[in-house]
N, C-alpha and C positions, 0 to 999 in steps of 0.2 A: 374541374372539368372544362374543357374547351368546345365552345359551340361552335360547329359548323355554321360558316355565312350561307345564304340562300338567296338567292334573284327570283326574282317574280317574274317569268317567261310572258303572261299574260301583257302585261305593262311594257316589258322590254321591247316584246315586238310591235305595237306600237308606237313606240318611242319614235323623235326623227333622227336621223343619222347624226346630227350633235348631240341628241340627246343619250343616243346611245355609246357614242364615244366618251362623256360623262360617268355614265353608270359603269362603263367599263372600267374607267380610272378609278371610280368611288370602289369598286370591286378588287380593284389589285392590291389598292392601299390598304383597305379590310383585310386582305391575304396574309397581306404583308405583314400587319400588325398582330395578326394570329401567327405567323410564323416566328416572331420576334418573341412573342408571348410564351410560343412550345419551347421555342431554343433554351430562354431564360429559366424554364420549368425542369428541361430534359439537360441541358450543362451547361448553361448560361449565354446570354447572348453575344454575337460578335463583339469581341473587344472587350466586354467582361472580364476576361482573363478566365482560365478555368477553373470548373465548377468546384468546390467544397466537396472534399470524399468523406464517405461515411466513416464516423470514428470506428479505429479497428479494434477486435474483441481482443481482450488479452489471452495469452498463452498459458496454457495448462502447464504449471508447475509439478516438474518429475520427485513425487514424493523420494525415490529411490535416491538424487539428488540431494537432496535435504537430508537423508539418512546416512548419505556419508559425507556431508560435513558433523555431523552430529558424534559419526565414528573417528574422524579424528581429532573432534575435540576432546572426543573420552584417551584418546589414548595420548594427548597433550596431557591430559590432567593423571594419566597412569605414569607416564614419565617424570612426573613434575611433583611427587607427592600426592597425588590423589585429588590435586584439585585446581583448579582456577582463577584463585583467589587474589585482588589486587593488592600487590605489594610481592606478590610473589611470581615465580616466572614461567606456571602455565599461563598466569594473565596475559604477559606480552608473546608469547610463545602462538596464543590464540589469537590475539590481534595480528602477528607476523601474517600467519594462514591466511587470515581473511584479507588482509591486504593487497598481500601477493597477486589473491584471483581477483582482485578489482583491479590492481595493477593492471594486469592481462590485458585484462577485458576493455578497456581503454578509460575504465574512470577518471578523475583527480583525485589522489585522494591527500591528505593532511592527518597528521597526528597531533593531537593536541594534550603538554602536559602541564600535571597537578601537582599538589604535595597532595593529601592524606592521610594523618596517623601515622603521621612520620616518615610513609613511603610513597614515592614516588609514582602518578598514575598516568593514564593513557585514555582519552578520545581517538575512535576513528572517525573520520570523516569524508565521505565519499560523493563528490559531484558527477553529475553525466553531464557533458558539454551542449549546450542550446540552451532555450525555452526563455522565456522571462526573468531578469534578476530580478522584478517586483513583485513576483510570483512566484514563490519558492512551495513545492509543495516536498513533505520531509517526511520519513519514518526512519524509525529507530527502535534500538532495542540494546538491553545492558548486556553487555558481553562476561562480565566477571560471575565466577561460583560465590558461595559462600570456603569458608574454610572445612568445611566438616565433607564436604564430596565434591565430587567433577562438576556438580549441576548441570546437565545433559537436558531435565527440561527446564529449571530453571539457571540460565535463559539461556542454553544452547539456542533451544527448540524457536525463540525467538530470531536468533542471530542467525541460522541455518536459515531459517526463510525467508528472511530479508536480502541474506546474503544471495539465494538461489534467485529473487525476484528483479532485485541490479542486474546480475545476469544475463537475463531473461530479458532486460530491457535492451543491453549492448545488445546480444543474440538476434533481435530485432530491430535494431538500431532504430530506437523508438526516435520520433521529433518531438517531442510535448510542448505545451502550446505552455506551459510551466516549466518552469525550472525543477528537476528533481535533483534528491541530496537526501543518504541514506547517513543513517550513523550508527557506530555501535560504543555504548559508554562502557567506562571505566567507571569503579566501585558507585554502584548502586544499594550493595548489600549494607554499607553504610549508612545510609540516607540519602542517594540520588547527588550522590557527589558531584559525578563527572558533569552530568546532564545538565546541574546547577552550574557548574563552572564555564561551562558553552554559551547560557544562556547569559550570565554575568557578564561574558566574554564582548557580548552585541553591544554595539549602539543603538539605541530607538530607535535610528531608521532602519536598523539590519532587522531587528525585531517585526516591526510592521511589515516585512517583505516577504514575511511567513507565513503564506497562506493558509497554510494548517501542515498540523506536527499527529503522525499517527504512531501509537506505542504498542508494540507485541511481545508481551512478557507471559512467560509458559503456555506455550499453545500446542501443546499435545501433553496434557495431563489423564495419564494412567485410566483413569474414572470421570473422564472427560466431560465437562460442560461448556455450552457455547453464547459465552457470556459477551456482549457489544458497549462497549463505552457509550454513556449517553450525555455525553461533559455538550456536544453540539447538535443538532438537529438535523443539518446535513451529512455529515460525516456519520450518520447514525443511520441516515436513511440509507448511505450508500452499501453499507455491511448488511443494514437488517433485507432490504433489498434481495442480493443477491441470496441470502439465505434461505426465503421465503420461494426462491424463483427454484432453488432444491429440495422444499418442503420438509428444511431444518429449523424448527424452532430454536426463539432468540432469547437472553434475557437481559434486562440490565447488567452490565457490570456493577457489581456496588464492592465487593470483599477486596478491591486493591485501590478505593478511593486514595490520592493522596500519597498513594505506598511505590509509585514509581516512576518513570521518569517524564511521561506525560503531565506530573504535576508542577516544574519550574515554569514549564512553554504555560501552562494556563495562567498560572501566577502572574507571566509578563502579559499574559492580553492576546495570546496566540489559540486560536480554536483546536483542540484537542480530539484523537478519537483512536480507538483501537478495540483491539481481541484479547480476550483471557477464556482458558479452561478450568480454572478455580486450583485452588493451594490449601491450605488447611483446611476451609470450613466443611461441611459435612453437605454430601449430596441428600435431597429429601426424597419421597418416595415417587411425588410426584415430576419431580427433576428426572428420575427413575424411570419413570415409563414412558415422559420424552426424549430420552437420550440414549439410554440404554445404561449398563452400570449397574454399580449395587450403592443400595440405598444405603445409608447410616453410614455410612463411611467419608471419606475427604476424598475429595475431586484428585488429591495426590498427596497418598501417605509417603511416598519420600520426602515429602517437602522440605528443604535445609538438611539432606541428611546424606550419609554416604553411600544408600542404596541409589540417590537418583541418577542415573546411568543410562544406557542407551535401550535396557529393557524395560527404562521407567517411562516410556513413552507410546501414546497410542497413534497408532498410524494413519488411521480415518480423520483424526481430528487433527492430525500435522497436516495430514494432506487437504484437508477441504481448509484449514486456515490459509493454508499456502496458496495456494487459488485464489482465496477470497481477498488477499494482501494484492496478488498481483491485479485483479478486479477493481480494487480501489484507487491504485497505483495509474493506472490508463485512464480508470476513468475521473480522478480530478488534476490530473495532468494537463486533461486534452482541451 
């Protein structure tokens, strides 16, 4: 708050005419440093340069969006054998698609290949131009099926919303005050091939310039739970946050410790965090009356199987993870 200066009239008019030319001067320069004071408070004082704008709120991710990249990865993996699987060529077929639209959209992107089980694999790698190269802030997600179906949530459902949130970023041709860089890996279903081989890929110093690496693997599971990485404490607060401010309860992740591709970046020393809706283990009852669902059952009975398809996904929960991606996205960017 800014207090009004005040003159003491009583005083003033007795003052003598030096004296009063004093207190007028003592008065202006009071003004003046109050007005210097309001500038600096309301957009900064002359010469300052101008003020700092308020960080802007991210953009609601169009579920509908997400749902047809989801749609033509199913029908990538309907062309292709039924599935997506690396070494086969709905794998690069799916990578081609999501290229393409970051092509577009004015990313950089890079392919990066593997061997694997004797076939040959695929990183994508998507930059948006600006922000700090010391400050690389990343998400990702595995883009390959298993062999057995399309896997539509696992990890379409990841790669669709990462992919709609790049987007989302050109669309607003975001400046972050960070360097962003999304990615989508090559076989996971193996043991976190790709994501291993990016991260072997670094130097120590490319490694430390990794602010932190967020991982979105199945995030619209059928019998949905809304599970938060808690590998960091920032990145933890920023998901359980926004969650809280919807009055959706949160829980640990614990059922994909270790199982994807957020676990190489911790390995190297990089801060980890992300989303899951759960994969085999069985929802409880009281998961049940927080979430909604049927108890005793698995958060996604397709899980690794050829039913999971684009009806094996729940839409409330692609969509509020979707959001909650772009939420994080802005906000440790900026």
């Amino acid at each position: 708050m800014i207090h009004q200066l005040r003159s003491n009239p009583p005083q003033f008019l007795r003052s003598s005419p030096v004296n009063r030319i004093v207190l007028i001067r003592r008065g202006a320069l009071a003004a003046g440093t109050c007005a210097a004071v309001a500038a600096a408070l309301l957009g900064g004082a002359p010469g300052a340069g101008a003020a700092v704008s308020p960080r802007a709120a991210a953009p609601d991710i169009d579920v509908k969006a997400v749902k047809g990249d989801l749609d033509k990865l199913q029908s990538i993996a309907d062309d292709n054998g039924g599935n997506r699987a690396h070494g086969r060529p709905g794998y690069r077929a799916s990578l081609d698609y999501i290229k393409g639209k970051l092509d577009a959209a004015g990313f950089k992107t890079s392919v990066q290949e593997f061997t694997s089980g004797g076939a040959k694999g695929y990183n994508l790698v998507a930059d948006w131009p600006g922000g700090s190269a010391d400050k690389v802030v990343m998400a990702g997600s595995h883009l390959d099926s298993v062999e057995a179906g399309p896997g539509i949530n696992d990890n379409g459902s990841g790669s669709a919303a990462i992919l709609e949130v790049a987007l989302a970023v050109a669309k607003a041709d975001l400046k972050p005050t960070k360097h962003l860089r999304f990615a989508w890996w090559g076989d996971e279903e193996d043991g976190m091939i790709g994501s291993t081989t990016y991260v072997d890929s670094l130097k120590s110093d490319e490694k430390s310039k990794i602010d932190s690496y967020l991982n979105f693997d199945m995030l619209g599971s059928p019998n949905a739970g809304y599970f938060v990485y808690d590998d960091d404490p920032e990145l933890e607060k920023v998901f359980k946050d926004w969650y809280a401010a919807k009055d959706i309860t949160t829980e640990k992740e614990t059922e994909g410790d270790g199982r994807s591709d957020h676990a190489p970046f911790k390995d190297a020393g990089v801060r980890v965090g992300g989303l899951f809706t759960g994969a085999e283990a069985t929802k409880s009852q009281a998961q049940a009356d927080a979430w909604g669902g049927k108890a005793g059952e698995p958060f996604d009975p397709c899980y690794h199987s050829a039913c999971d398809k684009t009806s094996n996904v729940d839409d409330t929960a692609l969509d509020r993870n979707s959001d909650a991606i772009a939420h994080a996205i802005w906000e440790l960017s900026s």
